[in-house]
VOLUM-658587 format. One record per residue (C-alpha): residue number from 1; residue in three letters; x, y, z. Coordinates in steps of 0.05 Angstrom, whole numbers, plus 5000, padded with zeros to 4 digits. Each point is the difference from the previous one (the first is absolute). Layout:
residues N
node i:NUM&aa:ALA&px:X&py:Y&pz:Z
...
end
This chain:
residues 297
node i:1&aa:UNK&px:4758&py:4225&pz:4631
node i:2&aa:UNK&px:5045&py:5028&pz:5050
node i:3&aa:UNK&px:4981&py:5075&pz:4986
node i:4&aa:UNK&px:4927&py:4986&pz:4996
node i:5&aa:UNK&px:5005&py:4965&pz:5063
node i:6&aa:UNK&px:5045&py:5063&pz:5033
node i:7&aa:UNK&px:4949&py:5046&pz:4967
node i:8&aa:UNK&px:4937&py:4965&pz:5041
node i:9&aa:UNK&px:5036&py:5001&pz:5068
node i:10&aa:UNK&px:5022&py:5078&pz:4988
node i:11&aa:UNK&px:4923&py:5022&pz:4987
node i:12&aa:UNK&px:4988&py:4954&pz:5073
node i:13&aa:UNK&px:5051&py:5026&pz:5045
node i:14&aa:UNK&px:5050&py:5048&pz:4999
node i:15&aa:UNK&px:5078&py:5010&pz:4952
node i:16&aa:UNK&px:5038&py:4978&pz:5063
node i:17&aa:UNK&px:4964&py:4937&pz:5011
node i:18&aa:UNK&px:4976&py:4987&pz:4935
node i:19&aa:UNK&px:5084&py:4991&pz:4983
node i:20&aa:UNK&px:5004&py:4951&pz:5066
node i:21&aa:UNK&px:4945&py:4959&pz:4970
node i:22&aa:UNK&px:5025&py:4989&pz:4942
node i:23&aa:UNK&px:5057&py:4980&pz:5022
node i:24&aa:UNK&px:4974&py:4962&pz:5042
node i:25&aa:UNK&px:4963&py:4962&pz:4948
node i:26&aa:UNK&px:5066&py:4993&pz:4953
node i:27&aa:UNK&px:5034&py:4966&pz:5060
node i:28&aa:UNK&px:4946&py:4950&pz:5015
node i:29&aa:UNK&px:5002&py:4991&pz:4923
node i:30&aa:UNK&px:5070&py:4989&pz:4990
node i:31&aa:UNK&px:5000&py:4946&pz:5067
node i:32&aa:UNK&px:4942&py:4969&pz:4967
node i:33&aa:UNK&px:5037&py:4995&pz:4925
node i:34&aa:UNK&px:5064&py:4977&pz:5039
node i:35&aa:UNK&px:4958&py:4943&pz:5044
node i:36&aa:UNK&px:4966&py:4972&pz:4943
node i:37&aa:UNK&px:5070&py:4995&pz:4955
node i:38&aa:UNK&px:5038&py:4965&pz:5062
node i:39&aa:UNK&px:4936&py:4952&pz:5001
node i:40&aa:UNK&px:5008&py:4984&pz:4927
node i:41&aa:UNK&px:4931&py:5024&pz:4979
node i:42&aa:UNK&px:4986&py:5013&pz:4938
node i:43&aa:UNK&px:5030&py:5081&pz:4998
node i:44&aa:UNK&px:5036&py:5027&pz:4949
node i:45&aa:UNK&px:5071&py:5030&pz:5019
node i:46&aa:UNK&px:4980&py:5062&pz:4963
node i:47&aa:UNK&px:4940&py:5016&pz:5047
node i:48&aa:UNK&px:5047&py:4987&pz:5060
node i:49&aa:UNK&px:5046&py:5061&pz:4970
node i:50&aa:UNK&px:4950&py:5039&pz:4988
node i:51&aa:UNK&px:4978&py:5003&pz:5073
node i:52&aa:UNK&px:5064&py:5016&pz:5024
node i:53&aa:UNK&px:5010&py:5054&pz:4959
node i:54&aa:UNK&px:4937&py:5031&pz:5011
node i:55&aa:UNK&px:5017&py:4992&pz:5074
node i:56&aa:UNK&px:5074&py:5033&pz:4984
node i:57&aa:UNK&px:4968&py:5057&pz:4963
node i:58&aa:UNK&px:4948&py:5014&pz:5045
node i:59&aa:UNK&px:5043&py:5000&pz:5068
node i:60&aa:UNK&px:5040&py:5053&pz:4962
node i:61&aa:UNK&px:4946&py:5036&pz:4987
node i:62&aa:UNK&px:4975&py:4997&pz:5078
node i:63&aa:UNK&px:5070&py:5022&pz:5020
node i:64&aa:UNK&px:5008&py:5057&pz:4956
node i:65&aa:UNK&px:4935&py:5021&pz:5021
node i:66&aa:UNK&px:5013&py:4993&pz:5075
node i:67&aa:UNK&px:5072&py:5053&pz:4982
node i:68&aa:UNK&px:4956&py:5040&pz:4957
node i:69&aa:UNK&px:4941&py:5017&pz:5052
node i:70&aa:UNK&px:5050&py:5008&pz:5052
node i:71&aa:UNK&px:5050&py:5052&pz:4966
node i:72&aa:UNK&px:4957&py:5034&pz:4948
node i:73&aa:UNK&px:4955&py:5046&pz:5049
node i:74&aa:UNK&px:5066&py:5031&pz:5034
node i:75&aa:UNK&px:5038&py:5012&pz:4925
node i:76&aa:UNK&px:4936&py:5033&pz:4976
node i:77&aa:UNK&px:4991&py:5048&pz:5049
node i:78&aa:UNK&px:5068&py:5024&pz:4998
node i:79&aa:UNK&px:4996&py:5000&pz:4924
node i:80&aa:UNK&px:4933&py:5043&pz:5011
node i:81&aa:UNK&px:5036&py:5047&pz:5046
node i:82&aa:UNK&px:5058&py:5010&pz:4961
node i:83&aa:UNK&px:4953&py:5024&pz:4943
node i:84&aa:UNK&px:4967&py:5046&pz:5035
node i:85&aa:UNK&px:5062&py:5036&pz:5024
node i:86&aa:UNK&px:5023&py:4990&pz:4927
node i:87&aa:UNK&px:4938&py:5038&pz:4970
node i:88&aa:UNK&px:5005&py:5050&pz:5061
node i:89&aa:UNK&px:5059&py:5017&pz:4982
node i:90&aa:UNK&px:4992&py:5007&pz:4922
node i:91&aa:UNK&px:4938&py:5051&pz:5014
node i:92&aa:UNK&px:5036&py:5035&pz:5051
node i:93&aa:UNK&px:5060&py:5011&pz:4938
node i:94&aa:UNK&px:4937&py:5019&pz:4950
node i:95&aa:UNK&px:4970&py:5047&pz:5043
node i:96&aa:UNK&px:5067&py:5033&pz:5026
node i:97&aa:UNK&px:5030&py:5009&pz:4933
node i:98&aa:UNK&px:4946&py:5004&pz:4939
node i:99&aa:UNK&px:4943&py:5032&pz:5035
node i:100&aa:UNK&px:5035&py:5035&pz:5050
node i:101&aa:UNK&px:5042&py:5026&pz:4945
node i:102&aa:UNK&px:4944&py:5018&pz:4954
node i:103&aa:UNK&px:4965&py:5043&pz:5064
node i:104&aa:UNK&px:5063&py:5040&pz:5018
node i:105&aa:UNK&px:4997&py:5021&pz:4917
node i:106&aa:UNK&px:4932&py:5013&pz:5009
node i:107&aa:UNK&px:5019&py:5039&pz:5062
node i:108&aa:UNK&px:5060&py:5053&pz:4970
node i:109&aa:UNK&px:4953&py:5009&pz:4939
node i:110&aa:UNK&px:4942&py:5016&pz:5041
node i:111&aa:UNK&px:5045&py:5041&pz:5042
node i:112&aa:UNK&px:5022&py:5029&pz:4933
node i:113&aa:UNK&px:4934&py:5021&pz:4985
node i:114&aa:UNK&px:4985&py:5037&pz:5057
node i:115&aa:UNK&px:5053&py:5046&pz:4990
node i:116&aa:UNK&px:4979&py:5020&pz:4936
node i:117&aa:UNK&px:4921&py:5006&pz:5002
node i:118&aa:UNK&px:4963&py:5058&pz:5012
node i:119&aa:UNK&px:4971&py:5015&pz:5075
node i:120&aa:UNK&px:4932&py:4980&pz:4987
node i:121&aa:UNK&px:5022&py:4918&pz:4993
node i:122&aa:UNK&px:5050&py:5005&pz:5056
node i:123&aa:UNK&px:4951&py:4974&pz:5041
node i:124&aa:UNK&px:4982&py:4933&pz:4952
node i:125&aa:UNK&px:5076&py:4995&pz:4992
node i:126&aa:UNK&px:5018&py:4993&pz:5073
node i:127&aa:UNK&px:4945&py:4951&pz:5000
node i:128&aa:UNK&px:5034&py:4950&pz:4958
node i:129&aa:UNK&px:5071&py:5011&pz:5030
node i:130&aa:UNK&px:4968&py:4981&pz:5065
node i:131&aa:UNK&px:4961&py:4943&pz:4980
node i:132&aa:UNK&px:5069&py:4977&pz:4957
node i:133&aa:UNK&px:5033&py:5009&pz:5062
node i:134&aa:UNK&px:4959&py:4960&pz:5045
node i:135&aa:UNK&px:4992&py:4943&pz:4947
node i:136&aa:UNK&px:5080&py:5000&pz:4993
node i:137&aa:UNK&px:5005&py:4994&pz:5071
node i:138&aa:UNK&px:4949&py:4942&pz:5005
node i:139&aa:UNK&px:5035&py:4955&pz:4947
node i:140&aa:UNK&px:5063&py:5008&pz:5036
node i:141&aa:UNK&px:4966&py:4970&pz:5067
node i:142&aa:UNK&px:4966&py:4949&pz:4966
node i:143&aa:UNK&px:5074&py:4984&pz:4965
node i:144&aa:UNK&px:5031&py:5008&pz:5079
node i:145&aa:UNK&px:4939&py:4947&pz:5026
node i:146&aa:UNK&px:5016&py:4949&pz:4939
node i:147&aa:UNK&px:5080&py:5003&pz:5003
node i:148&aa:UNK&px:5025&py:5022&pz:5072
node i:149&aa:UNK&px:5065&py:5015&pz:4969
node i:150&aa:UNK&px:5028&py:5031&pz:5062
node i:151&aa:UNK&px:4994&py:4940&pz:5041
node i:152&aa:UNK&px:5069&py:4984&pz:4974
node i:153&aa:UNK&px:5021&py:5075&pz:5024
node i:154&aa:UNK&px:4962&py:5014&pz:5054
node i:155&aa:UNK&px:4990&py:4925&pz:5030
node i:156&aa:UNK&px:4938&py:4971&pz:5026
node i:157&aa:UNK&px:4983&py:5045&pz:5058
node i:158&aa:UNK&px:5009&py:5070&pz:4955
node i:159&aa:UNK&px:4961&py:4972&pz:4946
node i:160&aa:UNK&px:4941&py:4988&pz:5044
node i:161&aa:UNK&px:4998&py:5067&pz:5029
node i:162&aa:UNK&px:5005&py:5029&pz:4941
node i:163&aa:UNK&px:4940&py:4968&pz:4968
node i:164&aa:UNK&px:4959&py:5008&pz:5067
node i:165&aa:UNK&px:5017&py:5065&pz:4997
node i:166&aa:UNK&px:4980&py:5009&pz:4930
node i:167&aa:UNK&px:4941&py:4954&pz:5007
node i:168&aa:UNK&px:4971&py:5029&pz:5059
node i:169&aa:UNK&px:5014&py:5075&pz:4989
node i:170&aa:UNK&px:4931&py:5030&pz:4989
node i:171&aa:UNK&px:4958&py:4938&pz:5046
node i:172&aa:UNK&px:4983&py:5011&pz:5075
node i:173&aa:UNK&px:5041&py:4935&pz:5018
node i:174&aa:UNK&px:5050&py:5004&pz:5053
node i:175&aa:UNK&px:5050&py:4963&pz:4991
node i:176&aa:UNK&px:5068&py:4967&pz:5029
node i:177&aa:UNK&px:5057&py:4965&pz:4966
node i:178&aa:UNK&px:5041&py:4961&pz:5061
node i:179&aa:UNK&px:5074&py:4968&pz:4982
node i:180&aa:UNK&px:5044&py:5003&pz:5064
node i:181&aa:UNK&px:5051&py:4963&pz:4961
node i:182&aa:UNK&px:5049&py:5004&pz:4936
node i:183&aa:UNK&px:4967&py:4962&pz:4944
node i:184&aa:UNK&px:5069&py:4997&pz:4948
node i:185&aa:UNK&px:5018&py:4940&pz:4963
node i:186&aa:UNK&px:4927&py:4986&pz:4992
node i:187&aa:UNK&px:4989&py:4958&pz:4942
node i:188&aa:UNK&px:4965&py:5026&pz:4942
node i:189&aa:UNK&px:4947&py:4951&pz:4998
node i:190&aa:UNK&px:4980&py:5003&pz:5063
node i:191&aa:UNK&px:4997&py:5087&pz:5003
node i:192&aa:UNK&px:4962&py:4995&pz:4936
node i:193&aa:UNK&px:4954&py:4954&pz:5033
node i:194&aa:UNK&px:4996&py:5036&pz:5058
node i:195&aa:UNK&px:4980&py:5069&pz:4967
node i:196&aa:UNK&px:4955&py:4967&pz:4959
node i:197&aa:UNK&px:4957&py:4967&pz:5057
node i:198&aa:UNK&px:5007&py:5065&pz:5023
node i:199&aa:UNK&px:4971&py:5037&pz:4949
node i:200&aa:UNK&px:4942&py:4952&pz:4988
node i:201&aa:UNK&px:4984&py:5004&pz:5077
node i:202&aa:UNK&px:4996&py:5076&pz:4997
node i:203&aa:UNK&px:4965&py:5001&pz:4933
node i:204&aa:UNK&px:4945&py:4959&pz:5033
node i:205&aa:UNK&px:4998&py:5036&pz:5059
node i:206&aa:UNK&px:4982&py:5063&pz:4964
node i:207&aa:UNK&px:4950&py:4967&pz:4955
node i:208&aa:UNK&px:4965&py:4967&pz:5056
node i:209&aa:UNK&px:5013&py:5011&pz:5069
node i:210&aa:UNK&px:4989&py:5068&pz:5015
node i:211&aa:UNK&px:5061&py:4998&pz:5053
node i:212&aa:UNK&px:5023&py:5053&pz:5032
node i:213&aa:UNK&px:5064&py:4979&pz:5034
node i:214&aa:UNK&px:5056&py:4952&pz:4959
node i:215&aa:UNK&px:5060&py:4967&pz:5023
node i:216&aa:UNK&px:5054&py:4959&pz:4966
node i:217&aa:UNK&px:5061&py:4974&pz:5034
node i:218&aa:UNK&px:5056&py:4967&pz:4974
node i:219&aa:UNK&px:5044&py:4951&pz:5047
node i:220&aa:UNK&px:5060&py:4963&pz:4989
node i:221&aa:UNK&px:5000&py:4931&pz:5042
node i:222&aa:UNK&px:5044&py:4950&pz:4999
node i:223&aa:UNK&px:4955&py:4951&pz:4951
node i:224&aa:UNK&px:4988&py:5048&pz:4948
node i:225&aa:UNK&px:4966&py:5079&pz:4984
node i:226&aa:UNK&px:4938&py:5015&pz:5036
node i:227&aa:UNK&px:4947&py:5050&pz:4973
node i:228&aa:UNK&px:4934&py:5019&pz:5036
node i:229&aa:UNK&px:4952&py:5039&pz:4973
node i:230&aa:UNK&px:4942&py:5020&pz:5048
node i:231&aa:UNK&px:4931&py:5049&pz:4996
node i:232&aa:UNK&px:4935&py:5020&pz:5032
node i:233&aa:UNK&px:4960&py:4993&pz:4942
node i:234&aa:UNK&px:4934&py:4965&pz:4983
node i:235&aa:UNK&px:5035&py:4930&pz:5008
node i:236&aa:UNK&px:4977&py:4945&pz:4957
node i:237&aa:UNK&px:4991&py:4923&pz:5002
node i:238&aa:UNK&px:5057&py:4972&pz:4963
node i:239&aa:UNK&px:4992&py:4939&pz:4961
node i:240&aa:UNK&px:5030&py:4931&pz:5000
node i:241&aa:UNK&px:5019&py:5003&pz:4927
node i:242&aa:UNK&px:5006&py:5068&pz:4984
node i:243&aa:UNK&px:5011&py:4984&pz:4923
node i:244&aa:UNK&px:4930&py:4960&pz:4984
node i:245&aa:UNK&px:4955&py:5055&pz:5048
node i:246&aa:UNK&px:5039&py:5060&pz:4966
node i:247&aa:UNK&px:5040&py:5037&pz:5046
node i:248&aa:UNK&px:5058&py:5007&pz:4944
node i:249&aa:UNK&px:5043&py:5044&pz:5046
node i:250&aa:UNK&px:5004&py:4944&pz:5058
node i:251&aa:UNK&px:5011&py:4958&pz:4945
node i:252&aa:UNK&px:5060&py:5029&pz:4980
node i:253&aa:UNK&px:5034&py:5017&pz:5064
node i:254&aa:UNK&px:4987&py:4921&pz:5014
node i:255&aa:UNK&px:5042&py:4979&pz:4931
node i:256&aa:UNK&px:5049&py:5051&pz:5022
node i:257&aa:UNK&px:5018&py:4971&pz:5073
node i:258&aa:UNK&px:4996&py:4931&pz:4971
node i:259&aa:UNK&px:5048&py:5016&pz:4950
node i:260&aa:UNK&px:5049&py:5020&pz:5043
node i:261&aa:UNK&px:4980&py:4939&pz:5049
node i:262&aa:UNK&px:4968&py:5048&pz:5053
node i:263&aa:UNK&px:4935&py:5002&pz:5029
node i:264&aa:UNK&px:4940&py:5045&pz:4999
node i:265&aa:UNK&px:4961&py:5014&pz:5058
node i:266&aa:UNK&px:4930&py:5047&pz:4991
node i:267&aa:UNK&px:4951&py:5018&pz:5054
node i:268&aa:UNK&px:4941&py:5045&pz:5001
node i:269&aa:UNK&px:4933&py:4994&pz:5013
node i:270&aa:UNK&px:4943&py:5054&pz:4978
node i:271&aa:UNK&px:5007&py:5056&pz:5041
node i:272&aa:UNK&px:5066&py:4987&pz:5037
node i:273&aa:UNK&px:5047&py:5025&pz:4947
node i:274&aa:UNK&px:5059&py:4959&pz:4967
node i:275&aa:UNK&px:5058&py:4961&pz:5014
node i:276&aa:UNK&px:5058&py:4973&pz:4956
node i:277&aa:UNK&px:5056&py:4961&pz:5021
node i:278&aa:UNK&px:5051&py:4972&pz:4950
node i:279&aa:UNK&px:5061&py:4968&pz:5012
node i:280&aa:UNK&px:5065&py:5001&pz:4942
node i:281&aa:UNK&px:5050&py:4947&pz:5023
node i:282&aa:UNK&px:5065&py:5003&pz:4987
node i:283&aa:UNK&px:5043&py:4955&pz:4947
node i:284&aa:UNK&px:5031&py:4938&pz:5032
node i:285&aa:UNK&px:5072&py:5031&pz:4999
node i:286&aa:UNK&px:4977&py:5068&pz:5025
node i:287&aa:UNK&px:4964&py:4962&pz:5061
node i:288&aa:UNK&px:5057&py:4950&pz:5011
node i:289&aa:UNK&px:5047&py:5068&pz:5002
node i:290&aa:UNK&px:4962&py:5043&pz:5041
node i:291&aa:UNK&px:4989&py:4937&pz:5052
node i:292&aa:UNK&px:5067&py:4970&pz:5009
node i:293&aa:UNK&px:5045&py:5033&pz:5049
node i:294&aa:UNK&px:5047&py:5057&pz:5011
node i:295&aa:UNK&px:5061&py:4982&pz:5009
node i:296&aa:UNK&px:5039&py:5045&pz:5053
node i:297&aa:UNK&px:5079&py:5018&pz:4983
end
């Protein structure tokens, strides 16, 4: 009775309610059992139980609900995040160590080759060491973009010059990279997230914009890690819920602030290029240490 009854009101309205209705409906229930036993009407005791644990059952249910819808979102996206980097990293490994390995082979035998065969296949033979060679070198870039390993090394602000400088080496894009400040003891979440946002923002700016002047700045402020990515593209309109209306790559930069509890900040309109503000806080104790005091011997 109970479940037919929950399944009518859930076609009607929508999960949320449909759970306060019913619940609704189990209370009123219940106080109606519980009036007619004090009043000695004809009720069995049994009925009376029943009512009250329905209504037991079902507030659980609303609660666990309510925690559910209110911690699920948050844990999912990290979980989503953390698979990505996960899978990044495992086809970085692939492509570094099988196929790069197999292409360098296929590199010294071709190179082999080419001392040994006659003049008149020289020609084909430097051919394929070139194209080896440029197809070895690609796989390692595409292994750099999917694994940054050096921002461990190098830090945050090296790594991104690097890859701009790799990125944009044969484009007309002029470009600046702006850090007036020391960015060590940077934790790793937040540089990965950082470069990553990066690299989206400068993948889409060569696949759509058309820019011809970039800048990315990096600040350290008290409240956390500021990066701003800025160019003179073809601007766009950006959308309220970049997830449903399928800008993927604002998307992601939006899981990857909120993750870290930061915020996201994206202006452009068509024609007036591209702005990208995103703020990294720091963690409670790093904030609490960097705020209190110096105290003067």
């Amino acid at each position: 009775m109970y479940a037919s009854l929950k399944s009518l009101i859930a076609r009607s309205v929508s999960g949320i309610h449909a759970r306060r209705v019913v619940l609704a409906l189990c209370l009123c229930a219940t106080l109606a059992s519980l009036w007619a036993y004090v009043q000695d009407a004809p009720l069995l005791l049994l009925i009376l139980l029943l009512n009250l644990a329905t209504l037991v059952v079902v507030g659980l249910q609303q609660w666990r609900s309510r925690k559910a819808i209110k911690f699920e979102p948050q844990e999912l996206a990290d979980r989503l995040l953390q698979v990505q980097e996960n899978e990044r990293h495992r086809l970085s490994r692939e492509l570094h160590d099988d196929i790069g390995q197999l292409l360098t082979a296929a590199k010294l035998q071709s190179e082999w080759l080419q001392r040994r065969l006659p003049q008149d296949l020289q020609n084909h033979c430097s051919v394929l060491c070139n194209t080896l060679n440029e197809t070895l070198a690609k796989v390692r870039d595409v292994s750099a973009i999917l694994n940054p390993r050096q921002l461990a090394s190098l830090g945050l602000e090296a790594s991104l010059r690097a890859h701009l400088l790799k990125v944009l080496e044969n484009t007309q894009v002029c470009w600046s990279l702006e850090c007036q400040q020391r960015l060590t003891g940077i934790p790793e979440e937040m540089a990965v997230a950082a470069f990553r946002i990066t690299q989206e923002a400068v993948t889409n700016m060569l696949r759509h914009a058309q820019a011809h002047n970039l800048l990315v700045r990096l600040q350290r402020l008290p409240e956390g890690l500021s990066l701003m990515i800025c160019d003179d593209g073809r601007g766009f309109s950006p959308a309220t819920d970049p997830a449903r209306e399928g800008q993927r790559g604002m998307a992601g930069m939006a899981e990857r602030t909120d993750q870290l509890g930061g915020s996201l900040t994206v202006s452009s309109q068509p024609g007036k290029g591209t702005r990208i503000d995103a703020l990294f806080p720091w963690a409670p104790r790093t904030l609490k240490r960097a705020s209190a005091p110096k105290v003067l011997e």
